[in-house]
C-alpha positions as CSV (number, residue, x, y, z in Angstrom):
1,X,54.3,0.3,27.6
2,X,54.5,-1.2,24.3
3,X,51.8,-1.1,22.2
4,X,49.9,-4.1,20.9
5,X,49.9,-4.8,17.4
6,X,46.2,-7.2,16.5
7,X,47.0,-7.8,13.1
8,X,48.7,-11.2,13.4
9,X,45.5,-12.4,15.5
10,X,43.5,-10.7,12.8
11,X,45.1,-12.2,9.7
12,X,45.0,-15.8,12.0
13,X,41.4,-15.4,12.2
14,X,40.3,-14.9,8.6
15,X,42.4,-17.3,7.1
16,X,40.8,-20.0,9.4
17,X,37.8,-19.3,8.0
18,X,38.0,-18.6,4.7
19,X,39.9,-21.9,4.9
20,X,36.8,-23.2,6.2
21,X,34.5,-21.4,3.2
22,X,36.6,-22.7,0.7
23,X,34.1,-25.0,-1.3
24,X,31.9,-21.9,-1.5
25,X,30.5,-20.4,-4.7
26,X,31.7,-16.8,-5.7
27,X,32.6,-14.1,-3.5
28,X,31.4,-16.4,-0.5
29,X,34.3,-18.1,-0.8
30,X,37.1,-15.5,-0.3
31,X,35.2,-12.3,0.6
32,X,35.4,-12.8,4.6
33,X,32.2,-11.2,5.3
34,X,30.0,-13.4,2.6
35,X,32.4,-16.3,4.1
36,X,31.7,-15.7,7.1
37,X,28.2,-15.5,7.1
38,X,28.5,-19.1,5.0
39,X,30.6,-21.1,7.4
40,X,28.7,-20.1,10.2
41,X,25.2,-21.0,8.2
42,X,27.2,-24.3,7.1
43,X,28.5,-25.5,10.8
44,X,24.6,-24.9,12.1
45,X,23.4,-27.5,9.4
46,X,26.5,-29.6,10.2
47,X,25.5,-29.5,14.2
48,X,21.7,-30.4,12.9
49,X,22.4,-33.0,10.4
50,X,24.7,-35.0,12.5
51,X,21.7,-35.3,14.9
52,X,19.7,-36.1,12.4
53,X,21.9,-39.2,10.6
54,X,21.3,-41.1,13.1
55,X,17.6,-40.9,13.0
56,X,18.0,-41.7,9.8
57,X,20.5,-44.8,9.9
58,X,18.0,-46.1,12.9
59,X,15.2,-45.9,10.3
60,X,17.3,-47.6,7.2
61,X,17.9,-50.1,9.4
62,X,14.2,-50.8,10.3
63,X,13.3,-51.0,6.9
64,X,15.8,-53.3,5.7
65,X,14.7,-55.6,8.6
66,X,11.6,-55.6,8.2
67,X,11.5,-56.3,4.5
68,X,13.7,-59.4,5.1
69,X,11.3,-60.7,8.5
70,X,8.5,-60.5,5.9
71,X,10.0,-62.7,3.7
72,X,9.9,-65.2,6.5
73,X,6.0,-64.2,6.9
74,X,6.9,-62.6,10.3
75,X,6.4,-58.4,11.0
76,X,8.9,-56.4,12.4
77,X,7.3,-55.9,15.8
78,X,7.1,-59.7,16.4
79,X,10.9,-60.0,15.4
80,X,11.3,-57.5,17.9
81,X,9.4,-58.8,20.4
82,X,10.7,-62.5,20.1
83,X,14.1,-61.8,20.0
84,X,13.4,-60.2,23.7
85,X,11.3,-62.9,24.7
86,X,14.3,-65.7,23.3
87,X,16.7,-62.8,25.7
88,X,18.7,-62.3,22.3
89,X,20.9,-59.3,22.8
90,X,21.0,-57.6,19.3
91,X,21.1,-54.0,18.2
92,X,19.2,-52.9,15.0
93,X,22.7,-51.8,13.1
94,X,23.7,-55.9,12.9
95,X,20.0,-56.9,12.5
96,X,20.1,-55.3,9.7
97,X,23.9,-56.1,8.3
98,X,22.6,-60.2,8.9
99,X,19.7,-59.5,6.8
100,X,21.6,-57.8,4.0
101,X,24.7,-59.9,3.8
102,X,24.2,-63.4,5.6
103,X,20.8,-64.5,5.4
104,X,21.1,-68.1,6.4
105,X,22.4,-66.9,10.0
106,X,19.4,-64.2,10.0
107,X,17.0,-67.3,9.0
108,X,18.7,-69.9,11.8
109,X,17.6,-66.8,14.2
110,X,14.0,-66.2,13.0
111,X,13.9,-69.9,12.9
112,X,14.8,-69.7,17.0
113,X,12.1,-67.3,17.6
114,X,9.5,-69.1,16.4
115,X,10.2,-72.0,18.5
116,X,10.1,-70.0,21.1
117,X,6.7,-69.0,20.6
């Protein structure tokens, strides 16, 4: 039976990820044991973070519409709850985009809820 040579596997392996450490700062960077200790640290934050980005998106967005609602002496929560009394169908993400970049259309729709009210 021939016998089964791992080195190729091996090599494979490493390279991937010290590929993977290469930003690193001194021997983490091409010492496999310090790099692999630092790529699995950094892929943990990675796995975190992205969860967290779009808490924090969510909340960007929330301040940016409320600071424009209370230029129109409205709060955030009566925005919120007009728009699903009017049965306006908008996410926060192009709230938020209509507040920053086209306010007249963002005023036309405060303007609707308070008719409604």
């Amino acid at each position: 039976m021939a016998r089964v040579r791992r080195s190729p596997a091996t090599r494979k392996r490493k390279k991937k990820i010290l590929k993977l450490a290469k930003g690193a700062f001194g021997l983490r960077k091409n010492v496999y044991r310090r790099a692999k200790e630092t790529v699995q640290r950094a892929l943990a934050f990675a796995t975190v973070h992205r969860r967290a980005k779009k808490r924090d998106f969510r909340q960007l967005w929330t301040v940016r519409i409320n600071a424009a609602v209370r230029e129109h002496g409205m709060s955030y929560s009566r925005l919120i709850d007009g728009l699903k009394k009017a049965k306006i169908i908008i996410n926060r993400k192009m709230l938020a985009e209509l507040a920053v970049s086209d306010e007249k259309a963002f005023a036309a729709l405060i303007k609707k809820i308070k008719k409604e009210d």
